[in-house]
C-alpha positions as CSV (number, residue, x, y, z in Angstrom):
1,X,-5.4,2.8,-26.3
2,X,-9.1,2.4,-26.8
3,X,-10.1,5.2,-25.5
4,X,-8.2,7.8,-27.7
5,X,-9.1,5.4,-30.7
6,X,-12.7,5.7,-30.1
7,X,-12.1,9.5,-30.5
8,X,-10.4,9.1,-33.3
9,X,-7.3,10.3,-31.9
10,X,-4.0,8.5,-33.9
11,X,-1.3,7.6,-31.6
12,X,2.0,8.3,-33.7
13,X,4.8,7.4,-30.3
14,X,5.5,4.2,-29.6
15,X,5.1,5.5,-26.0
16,X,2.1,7.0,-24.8
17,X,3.5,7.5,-21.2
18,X,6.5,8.7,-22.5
19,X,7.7,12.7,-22.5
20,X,5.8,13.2,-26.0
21,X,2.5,10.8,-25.3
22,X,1.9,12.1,-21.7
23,X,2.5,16.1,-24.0
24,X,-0.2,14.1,-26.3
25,X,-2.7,13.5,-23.3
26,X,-2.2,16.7,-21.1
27,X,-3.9,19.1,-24.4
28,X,-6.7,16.3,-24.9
29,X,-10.1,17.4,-25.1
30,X,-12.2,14.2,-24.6
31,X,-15.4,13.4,-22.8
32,X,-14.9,13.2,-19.3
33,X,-15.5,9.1,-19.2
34,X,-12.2,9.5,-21.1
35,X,-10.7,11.7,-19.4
36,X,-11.7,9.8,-16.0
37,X,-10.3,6.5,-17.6
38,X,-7.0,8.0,-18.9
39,X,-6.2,9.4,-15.3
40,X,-7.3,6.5,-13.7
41,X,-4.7,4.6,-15.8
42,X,-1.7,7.4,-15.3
43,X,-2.4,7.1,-11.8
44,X,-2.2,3.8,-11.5
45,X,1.0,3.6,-13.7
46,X,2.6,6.2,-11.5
47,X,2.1,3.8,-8.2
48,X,3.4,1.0,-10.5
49,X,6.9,3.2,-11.1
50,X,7.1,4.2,-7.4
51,X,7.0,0.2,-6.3
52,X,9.4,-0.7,-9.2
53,X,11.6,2.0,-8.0
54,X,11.2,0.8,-4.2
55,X,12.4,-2.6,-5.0
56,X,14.9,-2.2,-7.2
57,X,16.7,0.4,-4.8
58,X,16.3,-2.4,-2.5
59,X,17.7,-5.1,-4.7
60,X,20.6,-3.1,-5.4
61,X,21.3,-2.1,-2.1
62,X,21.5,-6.3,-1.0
63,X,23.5,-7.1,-4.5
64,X,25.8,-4.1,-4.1
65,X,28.7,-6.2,-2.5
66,X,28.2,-9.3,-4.4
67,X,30.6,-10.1,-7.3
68,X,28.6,-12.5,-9.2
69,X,25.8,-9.4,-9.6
70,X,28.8,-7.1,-10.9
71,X,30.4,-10.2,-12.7
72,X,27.2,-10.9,-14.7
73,X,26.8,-7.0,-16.0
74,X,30.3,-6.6,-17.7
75,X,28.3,-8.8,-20.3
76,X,26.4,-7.0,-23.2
77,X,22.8,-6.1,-23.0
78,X,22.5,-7.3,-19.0
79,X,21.9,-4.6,-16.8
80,X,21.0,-4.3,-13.2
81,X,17.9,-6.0,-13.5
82,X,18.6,-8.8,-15.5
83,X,21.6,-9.3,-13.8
84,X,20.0,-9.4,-9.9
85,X,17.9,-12.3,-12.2
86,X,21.1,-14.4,-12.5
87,X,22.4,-13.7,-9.2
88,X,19.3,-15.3,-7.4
């Protein structure tokens, strides 16, 4: 992220909004047009999750009876997403 770079900060996770990056973020000290910009980003991921979660509870609710969508998963590496991909 730009903003932590141009503070110098090095980002050692491979997942900034992950357990250990958002433990990274939380004890930041930066100036507040940082600070502003990081929230505004975690906020805005945070809506993004709620949505994803809205529609795949929704997908799996319609594909829940369909055999082809549990057919498809007994393969390796396709999961519920990938497989509601197949299905439609």
């Amino acid at each position: 992220m730009r903003c932590l770079a141009k503070c110098g900060i090095q980002v050692l996770m491979s997942d900034l909004f992950g357990v250990e990056g958002t433990k990274l973020l939380d004890r930041l000290d930066l100036p507040a047009a940082y600070t502003a910009r990081i929230g505004s980003l975690r906020r805005i991921m945070d809506d993004l999750d709620f949505e994803v979660e809205v529609f795949e509870n929704l997908t799996r609710g319609r594909l829940r009876t369909d055999p082809g969508y549990a057919a498809v998963q007994q393969f390796p590496g396709i999961g519920p997403i990938l497989g509601a991909v197949f299905v439609a």
